[in-house]
C-alpha positions, -999 to +999 in steps of 0.1 A: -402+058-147-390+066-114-361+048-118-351+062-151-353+098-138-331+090-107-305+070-132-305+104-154-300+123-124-272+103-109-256+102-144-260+139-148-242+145-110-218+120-122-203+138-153-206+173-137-187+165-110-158+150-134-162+181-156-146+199-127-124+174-113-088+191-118-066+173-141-052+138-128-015+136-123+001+111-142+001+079-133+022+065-104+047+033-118+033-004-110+060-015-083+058-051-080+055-060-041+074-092-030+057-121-017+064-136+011+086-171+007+074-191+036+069-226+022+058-249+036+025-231+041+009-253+075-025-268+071-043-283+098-042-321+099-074-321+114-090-336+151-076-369+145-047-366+138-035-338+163-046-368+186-015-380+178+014-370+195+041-365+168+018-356+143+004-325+168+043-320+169+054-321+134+023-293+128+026-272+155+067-267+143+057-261+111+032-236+125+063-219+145+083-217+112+054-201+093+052-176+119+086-168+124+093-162+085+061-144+082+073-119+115+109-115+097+087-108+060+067-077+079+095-067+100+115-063+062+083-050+048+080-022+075+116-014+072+116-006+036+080+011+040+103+033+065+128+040+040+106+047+013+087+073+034+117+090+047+131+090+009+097+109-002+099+133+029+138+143+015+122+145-021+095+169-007+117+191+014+141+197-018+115+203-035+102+232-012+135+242-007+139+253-046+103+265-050+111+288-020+146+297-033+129+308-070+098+328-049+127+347-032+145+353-062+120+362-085+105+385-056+141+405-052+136+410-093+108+428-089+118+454-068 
């Protein structure tokens, strides 16, 4: 019984809180997001076989490799983040630019 009573109450906070909930903004485009193309992906050989010599080597260059094309996928990555950030600032300051442009205006109308 207990349980029923808190599910009805949860239920009941539930759709009041969406009842006020302003109205969502529409819905932001799916951007596909590149992967990162570093192939061959290094797997460890395991204990015997690092025990030998060139096959330690031949795994820990492919281990360099990975982590040099995965550095050179997040530096790109962060660069476009960057650029995407500083094109949304521009939008947003143009925006305010006009809203503040029309206030003025439609405030020098009224007097």
């Amino acid at each position: 019984m207990k349980h029923a009573v808190l599910a009805l109450a949860c239920a009941f906070a539930a759709s009041a809180a969406l009842a006020q909930a302003p109205a969502a903004a529409p819905a932001a485009p799916a951007v596909e997001t590149p992967k990162p193309k570093c192939d061959p992906v290094p797997e460890y050989p395991g204990r015997l076989a690092m025990s030998v010599e060139s096959k330690r080597k031949v795994f820990e260059r492919d281990m360099k490799n990975y982590e040099t094309c995965m550095k050179a996928f997040l530096e790109e990555r962060k660069a476009v983040i960057k650029a995407n950030e500083n094109g949304a600032n521009a939008a947003i300051e143009g925006y305010n630019a006009v809203m503040k442009k029309i206030r003025e205006e439609q405030e020098a109308a009224r007097q």
